[in-house]
C-alpha positions as CSV (number, residue, x, y, z in Angstrom):
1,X,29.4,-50.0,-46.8
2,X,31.8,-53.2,-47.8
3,X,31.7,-56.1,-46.0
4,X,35.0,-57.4,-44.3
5,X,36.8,-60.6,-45.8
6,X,35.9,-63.6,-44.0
7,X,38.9,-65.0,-41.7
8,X,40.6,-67.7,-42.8
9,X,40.4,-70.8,-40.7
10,X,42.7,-70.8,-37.2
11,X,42.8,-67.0,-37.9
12,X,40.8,-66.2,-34.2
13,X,43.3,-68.7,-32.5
14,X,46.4,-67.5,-33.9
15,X,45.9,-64.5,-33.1
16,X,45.4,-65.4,-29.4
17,X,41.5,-65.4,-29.4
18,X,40.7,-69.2,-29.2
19,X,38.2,-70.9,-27.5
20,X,40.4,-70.3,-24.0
21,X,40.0,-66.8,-25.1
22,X,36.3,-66.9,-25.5
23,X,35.6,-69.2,-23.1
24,X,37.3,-66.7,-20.3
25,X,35.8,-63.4,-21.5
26,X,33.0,-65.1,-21.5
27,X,33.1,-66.1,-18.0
28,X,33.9,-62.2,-17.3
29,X,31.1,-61.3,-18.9
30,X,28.6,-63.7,-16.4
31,X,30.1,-62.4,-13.5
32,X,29.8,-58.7,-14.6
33,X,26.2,-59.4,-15.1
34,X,25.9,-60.7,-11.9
35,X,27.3,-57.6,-10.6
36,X,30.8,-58.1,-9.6
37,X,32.8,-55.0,-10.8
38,X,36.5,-55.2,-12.3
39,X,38.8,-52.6,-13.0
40,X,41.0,-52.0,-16.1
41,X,44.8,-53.8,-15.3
42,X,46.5,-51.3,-17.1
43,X,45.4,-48.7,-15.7
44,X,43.8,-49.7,-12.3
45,X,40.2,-47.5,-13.5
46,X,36.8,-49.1,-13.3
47,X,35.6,-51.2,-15.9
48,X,32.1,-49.7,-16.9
49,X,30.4,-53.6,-18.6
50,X,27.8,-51.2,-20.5
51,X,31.4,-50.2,-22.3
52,X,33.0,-51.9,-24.9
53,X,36.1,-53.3,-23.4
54,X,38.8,-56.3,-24.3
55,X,39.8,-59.4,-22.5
56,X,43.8,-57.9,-22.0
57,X,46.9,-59.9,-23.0
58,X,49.9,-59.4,-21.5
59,X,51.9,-57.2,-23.8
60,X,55.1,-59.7,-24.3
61,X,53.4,-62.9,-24.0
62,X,49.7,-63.7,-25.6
63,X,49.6,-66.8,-23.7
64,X,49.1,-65.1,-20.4
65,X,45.8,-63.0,-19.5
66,X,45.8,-60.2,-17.2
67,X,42.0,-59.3,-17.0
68,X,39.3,-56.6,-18.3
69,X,40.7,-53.7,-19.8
70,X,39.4,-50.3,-21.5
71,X,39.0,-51.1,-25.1
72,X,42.0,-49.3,-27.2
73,X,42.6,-45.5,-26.7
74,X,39.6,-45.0,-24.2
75,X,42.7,-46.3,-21.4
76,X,44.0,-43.4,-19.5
77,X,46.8,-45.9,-19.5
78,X,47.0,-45.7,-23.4
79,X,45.3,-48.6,-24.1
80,X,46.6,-51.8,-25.6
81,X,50.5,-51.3,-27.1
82,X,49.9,-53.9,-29.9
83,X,47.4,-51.2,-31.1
84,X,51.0,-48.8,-31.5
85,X,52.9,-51.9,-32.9
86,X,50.6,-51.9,-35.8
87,X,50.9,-48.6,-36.9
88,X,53.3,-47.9,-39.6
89,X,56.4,-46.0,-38.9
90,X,57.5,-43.0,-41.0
91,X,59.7,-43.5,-43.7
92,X,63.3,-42.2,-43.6
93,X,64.4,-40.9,-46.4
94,X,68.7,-40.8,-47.5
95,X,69.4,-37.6,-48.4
């Protein structure tokens, strides 16, 4: 199995996972622990903490954090759109 390319420095933080970021999830993940339960804000369903899940960014604006969510496709609510924005879009063709 190959090992992923280190990220370069400023990578996490550009990309809207800085030390706010991690310092916030982290404080999610200390109060799940102590037994306060969240649900997912996109789709309003319980967030299970033994479950992978993401720290959600608003969809328009990474500066603004709405909460717990289900991690990707697991989201009734179909999960995180900039999952779909990074997907590659078929090519037309002229004819």
């Amino acid at each position: 199995m190959a090992r992923r390319k280190p990220k370069p420095p400023g990578a996490t933080t550009r990309g809207g996972w800085g030390a706010k970021h991690q310092a916030l999830r982290a404080e999610y993940v200390r109060r799940m622990a102590a037994g306060e339960q969240f649900n997912c804000w996109r789709c309003g369903g319980p967030i299970n903490p033994a479950l992978p899940w993401h720290l959600g960014h608003d969809d328009y604006d990474r500066s603004i954090y709405r909460g717990p969510e289900h991690r990707g496709r697991e989201c009734p609510a179909g999960g995180n759109c900039a999952t779909y924005r990074r997907t590659r879009l078929p090519t037309r063709w002229a004819l």
